[in-house]
C-alpha positions as CSV (number, residue, x, y, z in Angstrom):
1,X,142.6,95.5,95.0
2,X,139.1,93.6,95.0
3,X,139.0,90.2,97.2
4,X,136.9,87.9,98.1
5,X,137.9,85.1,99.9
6,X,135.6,81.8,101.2
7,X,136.1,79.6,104.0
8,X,135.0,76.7,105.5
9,X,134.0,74.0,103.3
10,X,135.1,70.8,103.6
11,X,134.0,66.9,104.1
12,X,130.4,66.4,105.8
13,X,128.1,63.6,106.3
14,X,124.8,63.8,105.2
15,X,122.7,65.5,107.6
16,X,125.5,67.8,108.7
17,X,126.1,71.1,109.0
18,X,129.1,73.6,108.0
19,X,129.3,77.7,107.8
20,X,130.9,78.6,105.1
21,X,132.1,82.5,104.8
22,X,133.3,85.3,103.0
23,X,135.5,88.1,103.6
24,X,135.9,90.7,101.1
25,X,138.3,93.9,100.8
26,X,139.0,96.5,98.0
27,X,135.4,97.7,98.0
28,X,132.6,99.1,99.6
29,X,131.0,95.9,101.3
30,X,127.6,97.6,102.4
31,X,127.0,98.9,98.8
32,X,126.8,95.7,97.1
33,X,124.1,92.7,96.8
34,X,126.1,89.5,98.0
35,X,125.2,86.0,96.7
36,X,126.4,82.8,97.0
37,X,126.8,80.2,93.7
38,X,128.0,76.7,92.9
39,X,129.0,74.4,90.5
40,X,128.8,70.6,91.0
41,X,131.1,68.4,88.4
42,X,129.7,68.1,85.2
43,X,127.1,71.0,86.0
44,X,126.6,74.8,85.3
45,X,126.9,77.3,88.4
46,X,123.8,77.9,90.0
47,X,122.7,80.7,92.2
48,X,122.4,79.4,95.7
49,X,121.0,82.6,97.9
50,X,121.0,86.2,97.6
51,X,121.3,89.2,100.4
52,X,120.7,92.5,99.2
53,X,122.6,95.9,100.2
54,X,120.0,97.6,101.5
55,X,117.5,95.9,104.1
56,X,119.1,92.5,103.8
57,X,116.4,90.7,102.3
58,X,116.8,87.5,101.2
59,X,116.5,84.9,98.3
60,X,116.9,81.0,98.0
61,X,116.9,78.5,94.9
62,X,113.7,76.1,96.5
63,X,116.8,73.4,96.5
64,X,117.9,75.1,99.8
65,X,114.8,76.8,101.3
66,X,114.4,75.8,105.2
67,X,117.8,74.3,105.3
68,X,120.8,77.6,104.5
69,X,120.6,80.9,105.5
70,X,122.5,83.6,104.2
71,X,123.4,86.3,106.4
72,X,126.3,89.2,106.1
73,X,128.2,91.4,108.9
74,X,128.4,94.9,107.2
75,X,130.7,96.1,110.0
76,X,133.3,92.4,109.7
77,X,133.1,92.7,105.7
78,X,131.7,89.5,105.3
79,X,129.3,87.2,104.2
80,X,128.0,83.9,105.5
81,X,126.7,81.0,104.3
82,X,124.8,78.5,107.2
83,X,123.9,74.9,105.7
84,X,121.9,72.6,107.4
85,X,120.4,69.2,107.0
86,X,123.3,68.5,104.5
87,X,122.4,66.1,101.3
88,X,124.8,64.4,98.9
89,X,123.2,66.8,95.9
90,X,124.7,70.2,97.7
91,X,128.5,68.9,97.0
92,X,130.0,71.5,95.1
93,X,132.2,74.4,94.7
94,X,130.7,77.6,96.6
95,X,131.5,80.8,95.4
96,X,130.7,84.1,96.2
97,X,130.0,86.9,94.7
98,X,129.5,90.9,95.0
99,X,127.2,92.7,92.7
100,X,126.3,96.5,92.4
101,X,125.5,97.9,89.4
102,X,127.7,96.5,86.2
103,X,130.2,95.8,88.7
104,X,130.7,92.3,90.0
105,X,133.3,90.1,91.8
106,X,134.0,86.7,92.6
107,X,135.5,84.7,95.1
108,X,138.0,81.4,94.6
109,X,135.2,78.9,95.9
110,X,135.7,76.3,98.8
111,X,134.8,73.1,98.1
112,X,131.9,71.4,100.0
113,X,131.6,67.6,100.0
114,X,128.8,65.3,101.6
115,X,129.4,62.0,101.7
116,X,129.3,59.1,104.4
């Protein structure tokens, strides 16, 4: 059974920080591009950052460059999500999500607030 499960969100004031992560079971973890999305009220689900499979390159939206890092453990099955320098505009829902192929999988979210 595919799962993906995120952690670590929660209530930060601006300028904070918070790791959010992502553990995943039922598939091959090392085979698949990971990514983390999300969806503030009132607003379609954006793609945050991307790590591929392979070398672990990365991607960021230019919302986000300089301030997260996306990272993954091949070997702990999971992906992480480092956000500094926290600003009101990254309050959302994170999600992540597994890609390889037509195959793809998503997470729950975890909610990330950042307010004073």
């Amino acid at each position: 059974q595919v799962q993906l499960v995120e952690s670590g969100g929660g209530l930060v004031q601006p300028g904070g920080s918070l790791r959010l992560s992502c553990v995943v079971s039922g598939f091959t973890f090392s085979n698949y591009a990971m990514s983390w999305y999300r969806q503030a009220p009132g607003k379609e689900r954006e793609l945050v950052a991307t790590i591929t499979s392979g070398d672990g390159s990365t991607n960021y939206t230019d919302s986000v460059k300089g301030r997260f890092t996306i990272s993954r453990g091949n070997a702990k099955n999971t992906m992480y999500l480092t956000m500094n320098s926290l600003k009101p505009e990254d309050t959302a829902v994170y999600y992540c999500h597994a890609k390889r192929l037509s195959y793809g999988y998503w997470g729950q979210g975890t909610q990330v607030t950042v307010s004073s």
